[in-house]
N, C-alpha and C positions, 0 to 999 in steps of 0.2 A: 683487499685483505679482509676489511670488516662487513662478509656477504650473507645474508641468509640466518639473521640472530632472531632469537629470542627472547623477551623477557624471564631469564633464569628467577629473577626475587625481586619484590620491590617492599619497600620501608617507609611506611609511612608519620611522620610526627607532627601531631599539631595542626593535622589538615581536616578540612569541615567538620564531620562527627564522631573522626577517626583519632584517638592520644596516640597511641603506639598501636600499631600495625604491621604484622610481619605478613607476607603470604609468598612462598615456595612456588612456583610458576611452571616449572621446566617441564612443559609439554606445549602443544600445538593450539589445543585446546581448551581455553579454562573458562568453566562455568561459578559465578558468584551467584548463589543463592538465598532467599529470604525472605523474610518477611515486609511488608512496603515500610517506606523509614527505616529500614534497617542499616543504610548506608553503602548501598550496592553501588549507586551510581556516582556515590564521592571515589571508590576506589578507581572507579573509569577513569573520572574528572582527576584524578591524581595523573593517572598515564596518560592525559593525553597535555598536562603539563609540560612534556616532552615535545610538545610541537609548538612553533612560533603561534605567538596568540596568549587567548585567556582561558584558553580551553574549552572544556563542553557546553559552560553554564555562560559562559562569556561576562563571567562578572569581576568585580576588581578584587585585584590581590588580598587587598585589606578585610573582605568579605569574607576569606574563603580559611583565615585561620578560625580554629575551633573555640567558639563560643562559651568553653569551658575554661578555657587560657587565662590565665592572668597577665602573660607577653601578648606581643604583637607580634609574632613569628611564627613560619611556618617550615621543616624541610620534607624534600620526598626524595629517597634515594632507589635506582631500577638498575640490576646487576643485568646487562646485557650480555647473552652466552652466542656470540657467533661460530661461522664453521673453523677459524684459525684464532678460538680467543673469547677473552671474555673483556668487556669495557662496564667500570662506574658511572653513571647518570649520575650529578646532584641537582636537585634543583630547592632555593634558598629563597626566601621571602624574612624579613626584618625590617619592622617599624620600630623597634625599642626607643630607637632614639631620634625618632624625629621624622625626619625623611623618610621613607619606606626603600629599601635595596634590593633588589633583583638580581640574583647569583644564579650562574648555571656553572658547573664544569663536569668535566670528564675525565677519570683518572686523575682526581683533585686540581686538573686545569680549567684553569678558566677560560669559558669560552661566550661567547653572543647566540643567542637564542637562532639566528640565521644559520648559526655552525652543528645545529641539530639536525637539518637535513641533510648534509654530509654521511649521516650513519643513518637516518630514519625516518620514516612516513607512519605519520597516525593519523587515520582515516578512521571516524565514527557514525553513529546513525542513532538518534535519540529521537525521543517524540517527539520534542521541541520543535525538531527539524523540519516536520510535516506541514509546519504552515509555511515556509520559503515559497510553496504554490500561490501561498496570499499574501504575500509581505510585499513591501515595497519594491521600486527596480533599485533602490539602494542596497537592503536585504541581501536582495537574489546576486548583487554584483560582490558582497562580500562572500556569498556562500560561493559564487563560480570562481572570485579569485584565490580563495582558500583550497577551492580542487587544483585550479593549474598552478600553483605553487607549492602540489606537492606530487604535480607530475614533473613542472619545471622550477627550482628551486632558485632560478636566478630572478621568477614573476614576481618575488616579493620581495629581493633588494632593490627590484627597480620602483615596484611598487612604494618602499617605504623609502627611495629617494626623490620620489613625485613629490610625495607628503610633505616632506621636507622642504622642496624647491620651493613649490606651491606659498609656506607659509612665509619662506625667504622674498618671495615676491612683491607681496602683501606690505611685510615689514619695510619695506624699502620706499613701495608705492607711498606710505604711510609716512617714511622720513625725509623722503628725498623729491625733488622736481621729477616729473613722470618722466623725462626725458633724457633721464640718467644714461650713461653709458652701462655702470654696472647691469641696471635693469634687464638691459639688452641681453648680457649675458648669459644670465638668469632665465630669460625666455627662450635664446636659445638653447641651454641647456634639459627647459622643461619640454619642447620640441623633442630632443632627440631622446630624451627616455620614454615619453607619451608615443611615438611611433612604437617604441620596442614594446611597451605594453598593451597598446590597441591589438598589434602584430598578432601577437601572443593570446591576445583575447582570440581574436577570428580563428587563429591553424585548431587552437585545443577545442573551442566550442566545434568546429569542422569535425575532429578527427573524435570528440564523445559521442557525437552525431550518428558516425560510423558504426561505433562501437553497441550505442543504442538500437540500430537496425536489425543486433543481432540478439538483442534478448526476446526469450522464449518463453514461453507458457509456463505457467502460473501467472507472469509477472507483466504487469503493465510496460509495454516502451513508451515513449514520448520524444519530442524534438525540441533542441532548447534554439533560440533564436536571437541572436546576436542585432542589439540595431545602437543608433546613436543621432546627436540631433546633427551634431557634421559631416554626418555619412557621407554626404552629396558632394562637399567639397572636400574631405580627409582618406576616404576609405581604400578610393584607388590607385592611389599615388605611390607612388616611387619615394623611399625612406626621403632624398634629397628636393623632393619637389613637397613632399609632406613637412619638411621641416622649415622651407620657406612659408608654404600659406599659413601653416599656424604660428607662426611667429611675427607675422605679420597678423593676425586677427587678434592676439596677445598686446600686440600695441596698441592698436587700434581700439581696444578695449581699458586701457591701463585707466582712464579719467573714472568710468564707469565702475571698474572693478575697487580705483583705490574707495571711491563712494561706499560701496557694501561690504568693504573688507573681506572682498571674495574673489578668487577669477573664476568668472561666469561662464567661460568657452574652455572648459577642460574635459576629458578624455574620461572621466570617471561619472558625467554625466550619463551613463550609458545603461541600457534595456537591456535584460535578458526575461525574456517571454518564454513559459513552456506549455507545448501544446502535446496534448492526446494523440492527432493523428499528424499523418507527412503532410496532408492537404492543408493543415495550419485552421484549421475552421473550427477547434472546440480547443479553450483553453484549459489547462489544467484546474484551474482554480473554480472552473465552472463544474469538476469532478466530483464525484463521490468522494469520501473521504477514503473509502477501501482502494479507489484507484490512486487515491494522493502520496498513500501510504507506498503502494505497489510502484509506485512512479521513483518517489525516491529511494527505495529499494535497486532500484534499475539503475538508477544515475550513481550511485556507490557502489555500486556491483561491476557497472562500467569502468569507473576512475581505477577501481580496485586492480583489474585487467589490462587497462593504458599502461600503471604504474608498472605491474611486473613485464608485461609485453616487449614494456624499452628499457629496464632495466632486472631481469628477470634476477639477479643477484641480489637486490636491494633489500635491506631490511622494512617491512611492512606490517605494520601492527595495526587490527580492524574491532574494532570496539563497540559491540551491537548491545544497546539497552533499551533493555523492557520491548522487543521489535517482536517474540517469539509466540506470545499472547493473544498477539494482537491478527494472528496470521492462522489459517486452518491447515491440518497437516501437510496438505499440498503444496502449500507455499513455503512451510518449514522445512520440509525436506530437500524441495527444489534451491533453498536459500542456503543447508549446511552441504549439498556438492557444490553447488557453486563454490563456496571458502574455501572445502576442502580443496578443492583443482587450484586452488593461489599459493601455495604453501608458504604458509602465511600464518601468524599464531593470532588464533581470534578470542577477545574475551565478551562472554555474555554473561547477560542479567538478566534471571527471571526467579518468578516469587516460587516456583515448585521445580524440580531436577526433573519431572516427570514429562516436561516439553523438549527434554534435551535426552530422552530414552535410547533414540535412534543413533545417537553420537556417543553416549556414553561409554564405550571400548577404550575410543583415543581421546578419553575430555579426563578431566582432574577439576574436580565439586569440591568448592569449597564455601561451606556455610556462615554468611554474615548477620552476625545479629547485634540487636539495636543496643548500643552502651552508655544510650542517654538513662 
C-alpha cells in the first residue's frame, strides 16, 4: 500500500542549529542551498533520523539538540505522501528528566526504530564518508552492514540480536561456572544468528560486486572483499554443520573469553578490503582522493539500484551533501541521471544553486541561512 513516497514536509524543533523549521518538500528533487554553517547538513542529519542508527554525523542524541535550548529535547516530524496516502514520521528525543528517551511513531503510534524500514530506506553520501577507504576493518564493517540492512531489513535485527546474545554471554561467563548449561544455550543461539549474518555478509557483498561491474564512466568501480579469520573453518559450511563448529570453538574459548570480558571468535571480527581493480592488486586507500571520492559514489549508486531492483515499489530517500563541488561537470551530470532513473526523491546540498542548473526544471531551491 505504502509504495513510492515522498517527503511531502518535514518540521523541525530543537535540532542542531535549527529552532523551528518548516520546509514544503513535495517534489522529486530538493536542493538546500547556502552559505557553509548555514545548517544545510543539520536538515539532512534531521531526515536521515528516520533510519535506524544515529544518523549522518553518527553522534549521540544529547549532542544533537540545539545549543541554544534551555531543555534537553529535541523533535522532527516528515509528512510522508505515498501513491495511496500520506503517513506522519515523529521522531522524539528528551533528556528533561533524567534519563534521555527515544520516541519514534507513526500516525502518533508508536513504533521501534526497526519498524522504519517497513515504509523506508535512507541512503546518504557526505564527505565524512570518503575516508571508510582508510578506516579500520571495523569502520568498513559498520558502513557494509548499514548498506545490507537497508537492502535486507531483517540484517539488522539479527545484527542487533548478536549484540545482545554476545553481551548475555559475557554476563553469565562472568556469574556463573563456564560450564553452565544456560551458557550452552546462549552459544548455540549466538551460532545460529552469526550463520544468518555471515550468510547475508557473502550473497550482498556477491551480488554489490555484480552491480559494481556495471558502473560506467565518469565514475571509478571497484571490488569490495569479503574475508574473516574463520574463513577456513566457518565459510563453507552447511548452516547445520556451521553451527556445530562454532559452538564448539565458543566453548572452547569460554575460560579465555570470560578473562577479557570479550568473545574473541565472533563473526564481526571480519574484513572488508576495497580494491580499484578485479585483479585485487591496488587498494583503494592507496588512491587518489578523486578516485576515493568516485569509488564511493559508485558503491551508493549501486546499493541505490539493489535496493529498487528487488523492491522497485519501496520508498527510497538519497541524501547527497556537499558531493556536487567536489566533482567537475562530467561527473555531476553523469551522478543527477543516474538518481534521476531510481525514482527516488533526492536531497542536495551545496553552497551555489548554480551546480544544480542542469536539474533545475524538476528540483525545488530552498535557501538556508545561518540563525546563529
Amino acid at each position: 500500500m505504502y509504495s513510492n513516497g515522498i517527503i511531502k514536509k518535514i518540521s523541525i524543533h530543537n535540532f542542531r542549529s535549527h529552532n523551528n523549521l518548516i520546509i514544503d518538500s513535495n517534489n522529486s528533487n530538493i536542493v538546500l542551498f547556502g552559505e557553509n554553517g548555514s545548517g544545510k547538513t543539520n536538515i539532512l542529519d534531521a531526515i536521515s533520523m528516520f533510519s535506524p542508527g544515529k544518523g549522518i554525523r553518527n553522534s549521540k542524541h544529547e549532542n544533537m539538540v540545539n545549543n541554544n535550548s534551555k531543555s534537553k529535547k529535541f523533535e522532527i516530524k516528515i509528512l510522508l505522501k505515498f501513491n495511496h496516502g500520506d503517513l506522519d514520521f515523529h521522531k522524539t528525543f528528551n533528556a528533561d528528566s533524567g534519563k534521555p528517551q527515544i520516541n519514534y511513531f507513526i500516525d502518533d503510534e508508536k513504533v521501534s526504530s526497526n519498524n522504519l524500514l517497513d515504509y523506508l530506506r535512507v541512503i546518504w553520501v557526505t564527505p565524512v564518508m570518503e575516508k571508510v577507504m582508510l578506516q579500520s576493518h571495523s569502520e568498513k564493517r559498520k558502513f557494509f552492514d548499514r548498506i545490507i540492512f537497508n537492502i535486507n531489513k531483517d540484517h539488522l535485527k539479527n545484527c542487533r540480536k548478536l549484540e545482545k546474545l554476545l553481551k548475555e554471554r559475557i554476563n553469565l561467563l562472568d556469574q556463573y561456572n563456564s560450564d553452565g548449561e544456560w551458557i550452552t544455550i546462549i552459544e548455540d543461539k549466538i551460532s545460529d544468528v552469526s550463520f544468518d549474518i555471515l550468510d547475508e555478509r557473502k550473497k550482498k557483498v556477491e551480488l554489490l560486486n555484480k552491480y559494481l561491474c556495471k558502473i560506467s564512466e565518469p565514475f571509478t568501480s571497484c571490488v569490495v572483499q569479503l574475508s574473516h579469520k574463520l574463513q577456513s573453518v566457518l565459510f563453507q559450511l552447511s548452516k547445520k554443520e556451521f553451527k556445530q563448529k562454532y559452538s564448539d570453538i565458543l566453548k572452547k574459548n569460554r575460560a579465555v573469553d570470560k578473562e577479557i570480558s570479550r568473545t574473541s571468535q565472533n563473526i564481526n571480527s571480519v574484513e572488508f578490503d576495497i580494491f580499484k581493480s578485479k585483479n585485487l592488486n591496488l587498494e583503494a586507500k592507496d588512491c587518489s582522493t578523486g578516485e576515493q571520492k568516485s569509488m564511493l559514489i559508485s558503491i551508493i549508486i549501486s546499493v541505490c539500484k539493489i535496493i529498487k531492483d528487488l523492491n522497485p515499489n519501496l520508498t527510497l530517500i538519497i541524501l547527497i551533501d556537499e558531493a556536487m563541488a567536489h566533482f567537475d561537470e562530467k561527473h555531476r551530470e553523469k551522478l543527477f541521471d543516474e538518481l534521476l532513473q531510481l525514482n527516488s526523491q533526492v536531497w542536495y546540498t551545496g553552497v551555489s544553486k548554480e551546480l544544480f542548473k542542469s536539474i533545475s526544471e524538476q528540483t525545488v531551491f530552498f535557501e538556508v541561512k545561518n540563525n546563529i
